[in-house]
Structures are given as structure tokens and as C-alpha cells.
C-alpha positions as CSV (number, residue, x, y, z in Angstrom):
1,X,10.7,10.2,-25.8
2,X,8.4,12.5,-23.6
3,X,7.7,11.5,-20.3
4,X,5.0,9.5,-20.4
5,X,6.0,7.6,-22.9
6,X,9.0,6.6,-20.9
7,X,6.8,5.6,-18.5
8,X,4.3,3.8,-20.4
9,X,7.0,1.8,-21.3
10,X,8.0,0.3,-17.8
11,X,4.1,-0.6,-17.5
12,X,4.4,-2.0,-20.7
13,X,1.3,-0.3,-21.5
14,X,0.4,2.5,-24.3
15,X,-2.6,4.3,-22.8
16,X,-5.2,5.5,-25.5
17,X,-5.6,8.3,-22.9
18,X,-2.9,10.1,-21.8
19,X,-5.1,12.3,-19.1
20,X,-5.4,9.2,-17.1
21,X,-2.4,8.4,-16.6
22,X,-1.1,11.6,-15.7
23,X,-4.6,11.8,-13.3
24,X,-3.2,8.7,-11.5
25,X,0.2,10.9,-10.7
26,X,-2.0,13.9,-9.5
27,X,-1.7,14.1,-5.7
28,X,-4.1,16.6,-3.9
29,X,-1.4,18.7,-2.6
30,X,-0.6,19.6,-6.2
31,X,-3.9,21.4,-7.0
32,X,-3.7,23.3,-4.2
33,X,-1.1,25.0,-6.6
34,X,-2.7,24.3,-9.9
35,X,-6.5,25.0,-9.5
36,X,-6.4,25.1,-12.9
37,X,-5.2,21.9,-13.4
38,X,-6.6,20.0,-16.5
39,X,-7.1,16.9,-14.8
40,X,-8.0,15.9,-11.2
41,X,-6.0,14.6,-7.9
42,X,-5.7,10.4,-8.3
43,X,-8.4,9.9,-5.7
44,X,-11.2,8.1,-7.2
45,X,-8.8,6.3,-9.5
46,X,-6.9,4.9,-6.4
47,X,-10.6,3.5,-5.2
48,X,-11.4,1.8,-8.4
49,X,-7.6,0.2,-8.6
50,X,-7.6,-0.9,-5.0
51,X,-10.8,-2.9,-5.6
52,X,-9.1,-4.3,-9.1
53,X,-6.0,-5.3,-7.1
54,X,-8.1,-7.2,-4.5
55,X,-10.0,-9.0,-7.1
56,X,-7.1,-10.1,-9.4
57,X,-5.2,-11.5,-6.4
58,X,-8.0,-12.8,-4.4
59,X,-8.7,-15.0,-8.0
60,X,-5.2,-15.9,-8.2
61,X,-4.9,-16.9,-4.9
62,X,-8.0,-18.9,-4.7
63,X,-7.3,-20.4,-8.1
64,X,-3.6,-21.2,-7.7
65,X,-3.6,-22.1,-3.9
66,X,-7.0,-24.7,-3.7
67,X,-6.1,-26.6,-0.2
68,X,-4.8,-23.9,1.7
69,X,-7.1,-22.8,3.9
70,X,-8.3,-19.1,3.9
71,X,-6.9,-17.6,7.0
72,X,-3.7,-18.4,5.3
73,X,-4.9,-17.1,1.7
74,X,-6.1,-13.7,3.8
75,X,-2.6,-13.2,5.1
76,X,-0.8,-13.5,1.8
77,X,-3.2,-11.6,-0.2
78,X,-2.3,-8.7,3.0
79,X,1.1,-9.1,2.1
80,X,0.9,-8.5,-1.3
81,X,-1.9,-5.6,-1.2
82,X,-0.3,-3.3,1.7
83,X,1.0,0.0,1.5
84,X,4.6,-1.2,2.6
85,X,5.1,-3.7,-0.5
86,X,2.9,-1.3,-3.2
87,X,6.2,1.3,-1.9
88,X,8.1,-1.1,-3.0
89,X,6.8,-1.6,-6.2
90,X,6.5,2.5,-7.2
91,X,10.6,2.2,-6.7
92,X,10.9,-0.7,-9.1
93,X,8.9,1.3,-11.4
94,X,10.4,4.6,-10.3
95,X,6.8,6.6,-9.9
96,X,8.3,9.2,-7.6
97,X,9.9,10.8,-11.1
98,X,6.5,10.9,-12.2
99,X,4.5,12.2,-9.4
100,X,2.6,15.6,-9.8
101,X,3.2,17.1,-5.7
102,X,3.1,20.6,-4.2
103,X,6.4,22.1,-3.7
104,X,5.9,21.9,0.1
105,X,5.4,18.1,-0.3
106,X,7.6,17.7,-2.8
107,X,10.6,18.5,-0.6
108,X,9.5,15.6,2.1
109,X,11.0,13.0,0.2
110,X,11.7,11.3,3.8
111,X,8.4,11.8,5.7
112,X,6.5,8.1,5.6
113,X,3.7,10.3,4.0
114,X,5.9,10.0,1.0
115,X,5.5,5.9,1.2
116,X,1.7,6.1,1.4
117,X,1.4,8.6,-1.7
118,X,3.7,6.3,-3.9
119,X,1.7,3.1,-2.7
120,X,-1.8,5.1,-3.5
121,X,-0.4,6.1,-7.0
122,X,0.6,2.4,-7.5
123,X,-3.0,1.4,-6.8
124,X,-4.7,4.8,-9.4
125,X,-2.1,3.5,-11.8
126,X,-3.9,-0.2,-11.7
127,X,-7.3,1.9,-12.1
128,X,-6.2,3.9,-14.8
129,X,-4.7,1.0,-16.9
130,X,-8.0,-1.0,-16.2
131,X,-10.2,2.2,-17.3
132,X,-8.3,2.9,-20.3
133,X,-7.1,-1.2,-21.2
134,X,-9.5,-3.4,-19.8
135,X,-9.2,-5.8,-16.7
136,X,-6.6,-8.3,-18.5
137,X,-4.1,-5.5,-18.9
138,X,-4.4,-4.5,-15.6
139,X,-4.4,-8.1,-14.6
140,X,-1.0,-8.2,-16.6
141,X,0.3,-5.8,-14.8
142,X,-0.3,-6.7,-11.2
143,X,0.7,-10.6,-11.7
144,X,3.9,-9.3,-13.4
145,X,4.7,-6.7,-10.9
146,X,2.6,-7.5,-7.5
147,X,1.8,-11.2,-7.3
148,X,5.4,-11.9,-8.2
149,X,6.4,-11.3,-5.2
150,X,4.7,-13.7,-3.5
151,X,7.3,-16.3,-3.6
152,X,9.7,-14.4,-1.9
153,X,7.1,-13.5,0.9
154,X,6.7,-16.9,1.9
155,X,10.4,-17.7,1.9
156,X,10.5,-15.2,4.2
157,X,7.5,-16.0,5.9
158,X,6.4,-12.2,6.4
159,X,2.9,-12.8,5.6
160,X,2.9,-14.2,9.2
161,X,0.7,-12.2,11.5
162,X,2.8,-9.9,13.4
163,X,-0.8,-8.8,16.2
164,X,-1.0,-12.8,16.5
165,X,2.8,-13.5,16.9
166,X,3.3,-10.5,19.8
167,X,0.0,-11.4,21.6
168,X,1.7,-14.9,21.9
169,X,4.9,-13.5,23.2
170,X,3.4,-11.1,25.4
171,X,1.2,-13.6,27.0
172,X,3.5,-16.3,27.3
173,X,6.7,-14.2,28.8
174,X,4.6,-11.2,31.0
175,X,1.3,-12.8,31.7
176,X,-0.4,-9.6,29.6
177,X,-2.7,-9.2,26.9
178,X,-1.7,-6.4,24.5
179,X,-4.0,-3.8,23.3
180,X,-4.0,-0.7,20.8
181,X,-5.2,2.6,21.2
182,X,-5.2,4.9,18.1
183,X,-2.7,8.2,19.0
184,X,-2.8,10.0,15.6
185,X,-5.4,10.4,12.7
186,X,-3.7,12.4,10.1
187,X,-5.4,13.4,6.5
188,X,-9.3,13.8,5.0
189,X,-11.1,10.5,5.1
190,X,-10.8,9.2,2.1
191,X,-6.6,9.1,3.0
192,X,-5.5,9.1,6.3
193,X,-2.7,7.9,8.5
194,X,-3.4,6.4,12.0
195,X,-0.4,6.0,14.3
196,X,-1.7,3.5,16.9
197,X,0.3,2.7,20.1
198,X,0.7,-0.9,21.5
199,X,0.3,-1.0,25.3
200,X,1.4,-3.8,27.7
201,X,-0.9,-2.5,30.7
202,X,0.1,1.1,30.9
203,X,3.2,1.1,29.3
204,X,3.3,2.1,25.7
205,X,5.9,-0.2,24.0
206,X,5.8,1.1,20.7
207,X,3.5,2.7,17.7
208,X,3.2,2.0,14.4
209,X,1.7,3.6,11.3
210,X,-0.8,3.0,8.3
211,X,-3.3,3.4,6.6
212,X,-5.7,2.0,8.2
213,X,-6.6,1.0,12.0
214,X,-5.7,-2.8,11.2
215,X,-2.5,-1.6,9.1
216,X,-1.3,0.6,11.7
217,X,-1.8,-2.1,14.5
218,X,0.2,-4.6,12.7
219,X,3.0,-1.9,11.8
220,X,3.0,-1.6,15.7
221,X,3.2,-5.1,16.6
222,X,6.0,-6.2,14.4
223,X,8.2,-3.0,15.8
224,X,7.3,-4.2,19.0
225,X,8.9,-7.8,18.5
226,X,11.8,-6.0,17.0
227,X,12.2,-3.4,20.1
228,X,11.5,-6.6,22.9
229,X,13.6,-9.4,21.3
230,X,10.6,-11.7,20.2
């Protein structure tokens, strides 16, 4: 069994092309190395499959869920749609064995850059299955692997808003509004990382990372009730 057919077979999916899915495993770091590479980085594929992973849970959402109200629908579909939990689905699936990296990133397995790689190839994955299969496939595929999860996110209640939850704190117990700054901007625009500190006045109480601004705020604000006790 070659490799991507072991790998077809965890998506449960046999791709009439074979280039996309290996495209979707392309990081840019790799061509830097292979110029001459076949097939391009997983870019544009991660575009198109972040906008089919919005839609198909959006639908279920609005479909399965119709008297909750949509400030609560916004925060699940966030908890299902991040970078952190898409991470967590490239382990299930085991995508890091797939991955096409340079060798210098390729020996960072423990830099958080790693995390937001795997959750981007999760999301060129979805665009490659619904290029090469078709929406329902891809819709297969993220309410068998993604949406799943949902149950255990509001047992947990970690779709709550972490910003909304600290602002309260902070308010209530020092009489201070929090705010952000952005510290960090790491990558080309279509990919970065912002590291964003949370202040209380002048004193920076933590930062947090993602990517983007609202991601990396949020990040903050829950490591912030973690380090103050909230």
C-alpha cells in the first residue's frame, strides 16, 4: 500500500487525482528545496477549504440548532473551525507523516508553527477532497471528523468566550478594562502568526498566539485566566 493510499484510507476517500492531495501536504518551506517540484505549496487549496469548512458548519449549525440564538451559534462554529481543534484533528488523522516540509522546518516538530501548518493542511485537505469529490464528500468528511466534536465542546463549555469571560473578571476584581496590543507578526500575508499581549493598564499579563488578530487575542485571554486564578 503506497502512501497515499494509506492515507486515503483514513479520509475514507480515493482521490481521482493523486496531485491534489499530495498539493494539500505541500508546505512553502518545502519548495524552497524543491523548485522543481511537480505540484505547488497548499496555499490556495487551504483558501478554498477554509470557506468549505465555514459553510458546511455554518449549515449544520443553523439547521440542527434553530432556537439558539446566533451569538451562541458564532461561538461554536469558532470552536470547531480554529486552528487549536483543526491540530487536533491532523493527530487523529496523523497528517504530520504525510506532510511535505523543508528540512529546517522539518526538525521543529515543537515550535507552535508546527500546530498552525498541521491545522492549514487540515483545511487544503477539505479543499482538495471538495475539488476532486464534490461538496458531499467533503461535507462527509468534516461532519465525521470536525462537527463531531461538538458535543464534547459544549460539555466542556470551551466555546465560551475567553475576551468576554477575562473582561468580566478584570473589571469586577481590579476596576480595569483590558486591552491588546499586537507584539509579533510573523509569516507572508496570506499565513501569519500574531502574538498579541493582554495589558491591565501597563502591565502586560500575558500573550497569546494565532492566526489571526481575534485568534491571538482570545489565546491571550484564556492564558490570562489560567495565570490570574479566574
Amino acid at each position: 500500500m503506497s502512501q497515499f493510499e494509506k492515507l486515503e484510507k483514513k479520509l475514507e476517500t480515493n482521490f481521482k487525482n493523486t496531485d491534489l492531495l499530495k498539493q494539500a501536504l505541500v508546505h512553502r518551506s518545502y519548495l524552497n528545496e524543491h523548485p522543481d517540484s511537480p505540484v505547488g505549496h497548499n496555499e490556495r487549496l487551504e483558501f478554498l477549504g477554509d470557506a468549505v469548512l465555514e459553510i458546511v458548519v455554518t449549515e449544520y449549525l443553523y439547521i440542527n440548532f434553530p432556537d439558539t440564538d446566533e451569538g451562541s451559534l458564532t461561538n461554536w462554529r469558532a470552536s470547531l473551525v480554529n486552528a487549536k481543534m483543526l491540530h487536533v484533528i491532523a493527530e487523529e488523522l496523523q497528517l504530520e507523516d504525510y506532510l511535505y516540509l523543508s528540512k529546517g522546518e522539518a526538525k521543529d516538530k515543537n515550535k507552535k508553527s508546527r500546530q498552525y501548518i498541521l491545522a492549514n493542511a487540515v483545511e487544503a485537505v477539505i479543499g482538495a477532497t471538495y475539488l476532486d469529490q464534490g461538496l458531499e464528500v467533503a461535507k462527509k468528511f468534516i461532519l465525521k471528523n470536525i462537527v463531531s466534536k461538538l458535543d464534547e465542546i459544549l460539555r466542556s463549555e470551551s466555546y465560551l468566550d475567553p475576551k468576554s469571560r477575562f473582561q468580566e473578571q478584570a473589571q469586577e476584581k481590579k476596576g480595569i478594562t483590558p486591552h491588546y496590543e499586537i507584539l509579533t507578526e510573523e509569516g507572508p500575508d496570506h499565513a501569519k502568526i500574531f502574538t498579541v499581549g493582554l495589558y491591565l493598564n501597563d502591565e502586560l499579563i500575558t500573550d497569546g498566539q494565532g492566526s489571526s488578530k481575534q485568534e491571538a487575542q482570545v489565546d491571550a485571554a484564556a492564558r490570562g485566566l489560567i495565570k490570574m486564578g479566574w
